[in-house]
C-alpha positions in Angstrom: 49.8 221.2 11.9 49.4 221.2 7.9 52.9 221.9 7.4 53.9 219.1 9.7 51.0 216.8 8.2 52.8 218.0 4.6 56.2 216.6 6.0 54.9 213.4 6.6 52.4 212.6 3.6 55.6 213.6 1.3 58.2 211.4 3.3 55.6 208.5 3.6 54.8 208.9 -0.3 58.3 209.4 -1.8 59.7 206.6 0.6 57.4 204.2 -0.6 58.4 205.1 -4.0 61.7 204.2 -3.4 61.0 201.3 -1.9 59.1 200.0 -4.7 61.8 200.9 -6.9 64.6 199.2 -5.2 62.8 195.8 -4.7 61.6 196.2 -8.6 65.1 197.2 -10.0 66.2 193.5 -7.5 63.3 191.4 -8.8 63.6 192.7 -12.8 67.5 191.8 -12.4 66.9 188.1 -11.5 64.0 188.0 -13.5 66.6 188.6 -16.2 69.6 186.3 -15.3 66.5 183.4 -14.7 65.0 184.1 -18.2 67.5 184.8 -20.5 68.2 181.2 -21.8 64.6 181.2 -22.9 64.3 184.4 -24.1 67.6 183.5 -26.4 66.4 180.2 -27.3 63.0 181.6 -28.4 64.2 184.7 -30.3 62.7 187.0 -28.5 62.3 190.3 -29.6 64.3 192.8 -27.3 60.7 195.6 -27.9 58.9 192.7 -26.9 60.8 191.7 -23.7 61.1 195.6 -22.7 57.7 196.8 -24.0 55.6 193.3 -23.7 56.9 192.1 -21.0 58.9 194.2 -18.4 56.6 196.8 -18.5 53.9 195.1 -17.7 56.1 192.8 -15.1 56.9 195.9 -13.1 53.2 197.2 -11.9 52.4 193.7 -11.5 54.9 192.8 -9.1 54.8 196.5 -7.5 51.2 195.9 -6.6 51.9 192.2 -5.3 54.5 193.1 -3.0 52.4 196.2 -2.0 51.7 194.7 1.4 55.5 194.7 2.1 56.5 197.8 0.1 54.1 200.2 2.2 54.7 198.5 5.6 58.7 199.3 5.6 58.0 202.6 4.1 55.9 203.1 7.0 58.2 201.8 9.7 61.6 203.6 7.9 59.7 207.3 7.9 58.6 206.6 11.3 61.5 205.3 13.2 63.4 207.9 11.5 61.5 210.5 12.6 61.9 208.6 16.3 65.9 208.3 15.9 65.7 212.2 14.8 63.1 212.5 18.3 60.8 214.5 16.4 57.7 212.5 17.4 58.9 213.4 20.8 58.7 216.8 20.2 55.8 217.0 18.0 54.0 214.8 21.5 55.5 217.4 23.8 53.8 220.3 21.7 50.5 219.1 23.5 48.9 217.0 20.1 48.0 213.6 20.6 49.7 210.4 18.9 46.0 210.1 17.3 47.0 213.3 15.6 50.2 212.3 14.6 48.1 209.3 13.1 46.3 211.3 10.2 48.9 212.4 7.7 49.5 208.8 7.9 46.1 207.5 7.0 46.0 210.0 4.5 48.9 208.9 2.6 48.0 205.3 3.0 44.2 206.3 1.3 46.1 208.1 -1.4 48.0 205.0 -2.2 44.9 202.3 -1.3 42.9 204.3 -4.1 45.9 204.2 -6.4 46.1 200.5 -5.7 42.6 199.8 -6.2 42.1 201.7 -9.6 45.6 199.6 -10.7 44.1 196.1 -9.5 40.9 197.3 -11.2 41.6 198.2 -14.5 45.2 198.7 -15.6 47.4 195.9 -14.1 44.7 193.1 -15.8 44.8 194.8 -19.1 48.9 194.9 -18.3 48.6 191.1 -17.8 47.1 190.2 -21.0 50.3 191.4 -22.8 52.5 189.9 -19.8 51.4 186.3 -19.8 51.0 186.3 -23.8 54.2 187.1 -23.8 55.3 184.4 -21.3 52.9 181.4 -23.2 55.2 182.2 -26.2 58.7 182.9 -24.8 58.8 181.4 -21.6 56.5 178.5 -21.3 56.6 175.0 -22.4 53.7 174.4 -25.5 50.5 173.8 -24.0 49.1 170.1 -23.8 45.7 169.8 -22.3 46.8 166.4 -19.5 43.3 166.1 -17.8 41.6 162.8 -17.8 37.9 161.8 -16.8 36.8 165.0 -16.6 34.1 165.8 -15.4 32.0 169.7 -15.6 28.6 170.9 -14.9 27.4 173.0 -18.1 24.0 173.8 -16.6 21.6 173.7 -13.7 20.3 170.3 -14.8 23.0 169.1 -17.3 26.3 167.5 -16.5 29.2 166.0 -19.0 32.0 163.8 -18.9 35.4 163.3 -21.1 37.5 160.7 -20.5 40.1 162.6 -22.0 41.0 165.6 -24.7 43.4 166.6 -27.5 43.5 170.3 -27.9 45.6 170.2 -30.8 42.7 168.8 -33.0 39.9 170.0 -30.8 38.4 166.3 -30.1 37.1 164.7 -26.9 37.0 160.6 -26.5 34.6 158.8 -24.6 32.2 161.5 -24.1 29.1 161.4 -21.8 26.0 163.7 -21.2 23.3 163.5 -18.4 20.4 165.5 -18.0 19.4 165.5 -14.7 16.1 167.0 -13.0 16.4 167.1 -9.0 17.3 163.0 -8.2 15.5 161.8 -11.2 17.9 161.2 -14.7 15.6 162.3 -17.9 18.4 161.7 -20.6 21.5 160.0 -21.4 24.1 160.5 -24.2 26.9 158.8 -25.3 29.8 159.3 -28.3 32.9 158.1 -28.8 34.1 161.3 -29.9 32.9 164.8 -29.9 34.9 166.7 -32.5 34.5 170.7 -32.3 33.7 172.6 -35.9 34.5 176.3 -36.3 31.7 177.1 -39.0 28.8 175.9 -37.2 30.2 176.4 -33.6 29.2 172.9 -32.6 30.2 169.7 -31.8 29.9 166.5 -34.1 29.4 163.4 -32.1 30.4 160.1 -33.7 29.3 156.9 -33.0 26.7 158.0 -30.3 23.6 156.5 -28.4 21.0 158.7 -26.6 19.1 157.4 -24.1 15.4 158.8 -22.9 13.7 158.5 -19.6 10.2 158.7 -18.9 9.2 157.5 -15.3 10.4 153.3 -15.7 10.2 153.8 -19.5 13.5 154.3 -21.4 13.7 155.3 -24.9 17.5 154.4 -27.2 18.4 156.0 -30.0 21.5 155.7 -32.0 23.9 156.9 -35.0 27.3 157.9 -36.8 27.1 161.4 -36.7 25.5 164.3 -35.6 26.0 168.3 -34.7 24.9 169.0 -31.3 25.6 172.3 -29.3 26.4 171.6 -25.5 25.5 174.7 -23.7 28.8 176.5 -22.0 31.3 174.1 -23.6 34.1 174.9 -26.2 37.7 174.4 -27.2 38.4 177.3 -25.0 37.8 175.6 -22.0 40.7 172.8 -22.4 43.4 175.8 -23.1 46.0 177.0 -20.9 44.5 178.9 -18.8 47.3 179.9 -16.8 46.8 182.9 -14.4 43.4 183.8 -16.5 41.5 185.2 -13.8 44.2 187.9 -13.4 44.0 189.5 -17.2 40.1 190.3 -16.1 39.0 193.8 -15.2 37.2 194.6 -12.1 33.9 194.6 -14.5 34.8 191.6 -16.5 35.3 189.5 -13.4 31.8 190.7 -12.6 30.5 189.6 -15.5 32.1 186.0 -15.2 31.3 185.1 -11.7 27.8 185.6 -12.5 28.2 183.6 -15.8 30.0 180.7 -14.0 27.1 180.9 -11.4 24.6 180.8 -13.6 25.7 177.4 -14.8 26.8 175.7 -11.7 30.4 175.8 -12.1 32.4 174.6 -9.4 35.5 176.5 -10.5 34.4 179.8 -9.7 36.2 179.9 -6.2 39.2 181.3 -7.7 37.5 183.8 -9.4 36.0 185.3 -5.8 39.0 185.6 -4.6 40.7 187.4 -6.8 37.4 189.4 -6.9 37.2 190.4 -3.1 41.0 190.7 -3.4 41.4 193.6 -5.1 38.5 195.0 -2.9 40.1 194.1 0.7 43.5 195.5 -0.4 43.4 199.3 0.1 42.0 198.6 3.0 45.1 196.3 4.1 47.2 199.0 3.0 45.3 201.2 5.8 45.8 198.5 8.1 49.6 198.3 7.8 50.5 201.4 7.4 48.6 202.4 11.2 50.4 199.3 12.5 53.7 200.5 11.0 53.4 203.8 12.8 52.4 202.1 15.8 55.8 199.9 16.4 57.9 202.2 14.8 56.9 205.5 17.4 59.2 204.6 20.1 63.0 205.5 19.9 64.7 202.0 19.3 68.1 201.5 21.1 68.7 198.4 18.2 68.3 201.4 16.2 66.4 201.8 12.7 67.5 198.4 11.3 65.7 196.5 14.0 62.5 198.0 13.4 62.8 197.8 9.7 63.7 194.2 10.1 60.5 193.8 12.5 58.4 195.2 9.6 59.9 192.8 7.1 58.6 189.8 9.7 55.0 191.3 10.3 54.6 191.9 6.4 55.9 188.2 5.8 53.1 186.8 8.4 50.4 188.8 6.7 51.1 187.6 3.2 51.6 183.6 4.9 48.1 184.5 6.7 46.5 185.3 3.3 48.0 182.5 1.4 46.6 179.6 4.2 43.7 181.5 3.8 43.3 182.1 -0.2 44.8 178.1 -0.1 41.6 176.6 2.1 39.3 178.5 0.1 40.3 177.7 -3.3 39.9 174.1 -1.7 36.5 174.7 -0.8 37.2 175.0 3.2 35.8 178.6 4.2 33.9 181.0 2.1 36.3 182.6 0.2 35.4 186.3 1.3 36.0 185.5 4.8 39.6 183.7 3.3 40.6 187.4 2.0 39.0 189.5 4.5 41.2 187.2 7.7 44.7 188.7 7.2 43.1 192.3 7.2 40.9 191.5 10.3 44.0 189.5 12.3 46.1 192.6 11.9 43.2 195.4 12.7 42.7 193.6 15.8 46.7 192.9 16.3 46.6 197.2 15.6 44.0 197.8 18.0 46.1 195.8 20.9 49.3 197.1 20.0 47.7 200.6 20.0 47.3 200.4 23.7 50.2 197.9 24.5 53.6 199.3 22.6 54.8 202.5 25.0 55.3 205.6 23.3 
């Protein structure tokens, strides 16, 4: 059985390969025709648009189409080997379709691990170049829009910015409230907090801070003073578009528990992407069983059908995750239960289809 097991590892892997290849060498291509005004406009430098850019495009996209890729390559190996009746033979040899399951699962760890260590490591260090390269080239110049905002810096201490120019660093109308269970203990107001790089603080102009102590309140007042507001700078009103995907699986750590720590209500996303790259070699597992499993039997629509059938599962379980990833980010369900629901819809769907689908 090793030689046979050696047969299908190699077909599964080098199939999957090509299949990554052709829907890359598709994608880069329109990816092209759709940027090229921009990247003509901008001067872009053709080593940075080959070296910056495309090369870090490709791994990206590889890994998040990965779902798709490794589901037809699954299906195409399989119900070739059906057309060709060689799972018939290799059942009427006397071993078991469970057998006939293991160089599968074998090539779908190989690839999960591969996956894992990419999503882990290389692919957000990849995106840092990527989207740096995009910010310059390909996106319009940032201008933070957000009014009345509103963030939790701390357990106790919450502040408030009517609004914020990021291309002078300086917040209007800004509020902060110290806050201990239900009972306020202190009150500031400015009408501007402007941010200085040599002291890495805030000045505050034109402020007024109020003091609480049981029915007793205490005002003070000013035209200037340096403050520090604990988990607040100029960072926090950039672009921060796709951020959470330039972090490493240990950088990500690091932040969640930051953003934790001081009661930020963003940190959602962050989970996500977090447990993501956790629940997907085991997705990988998943569809690559359920591939074999729909593709076993000898198709009289022929290969296309079945290939065709893979494209639709693969589509459902990437619409699955994003209603899933979608409720969560909106606070809905838990967001490890949002990226572990594809994976456990389909190991169930598996499981049925085990038993169900003749062979």
């Amino acid at each position: 059985m090793k030689i046979l097991d050696w047969y299908i590892i190699k077909k599964y892997l080098s199939t999957f390969i090509f299949v990554v290849g052709i829907l890359m060498a598709i994608i880069v291509v329109i990816d092209v025709v759709e940027k090229m005004d921009d990247f003509i406009k901008r001067n872009a430098p053709l080593k940075a648009i080959i070296f910056d850019y495309y090369l870090n495009f490709i791994p990206y996209y590889a890994n998040l189409l990965s779902p798709i890729t490794v589901f037809i390559a699954t299906v195409f190996v399989t119900a070739q080997l059906a057309a060709r009746t060689e799972i018939i033979a290799i059942l009427s040899s006397g071993v078991s379709f469970r057998r006939v399951l293991v160089p599968y699962l074998i090539g779908s760890c190989v690839v999960g691990a591969m996956i894992f260590y990419l999503t882990g490591w290389v692919i957000p260090n990849a995106n840092k170049t990527r989207l740096a390269f995009e910010k310059k080239y390909t996106k319009d110049q940032f201008y933070f829009s957000g009014r009345n905002i509103h963030r939790k810096v701390a357990p106790d201490l919450y502040v408030y910015l009517e609004s914020y120019d990021n291309s002078r660093d300086i917040g209007y109308r800004f509020t902060e409230e110290k806050i201990i269970g239900t009972e306020m203990k202190a009150k500031l107001f400015a009408q501007s907090v402007t941010w200085i790089p040599e002291k890495s603080k805030w000045k505050l102009t034109d402020y007024r801070i109020h003091t609480f102590d049981g029915l007793k309140e205490t005002i003070s007042s000013g035209i200037q003073k340096d403050t520090i507001v604990p988990n607040l700078v100029p960072a926090d009103f950039g672009n921060n578009y796709m951020q959470y995907e330039t972090y490493t699986l240990t950088e990500l750590e690091d932040l969640i528990g930051e953003l934790i720590k001081r009661g930020d209500d963003g940190v959602e996303i962050y989970q996500i992407e977090k447990y993501l790259r956790f629940t997907s070699p085991f997705a990988i597992m998943i569809l690559t069983m359920m591939g074999v499993i729909v593709s076993a039997r000898k198709s009289r629509q022929g290969v296309g059908f079945q290939i065709a059938f893979g494209f639709v599962l693969a589509f459902a379980y990437i619409l699955i995750f994003i209603m899933g990833k979608t409720l969560a980010q909106i606070g809905s369900i838990p967001p490890m239960v949002a990226v572990w629901i594809p994976n456990f819809i389909f190991a169930v769907l598996s499981f049925i289809l085990y038993f169900v689908v003749p062979r």
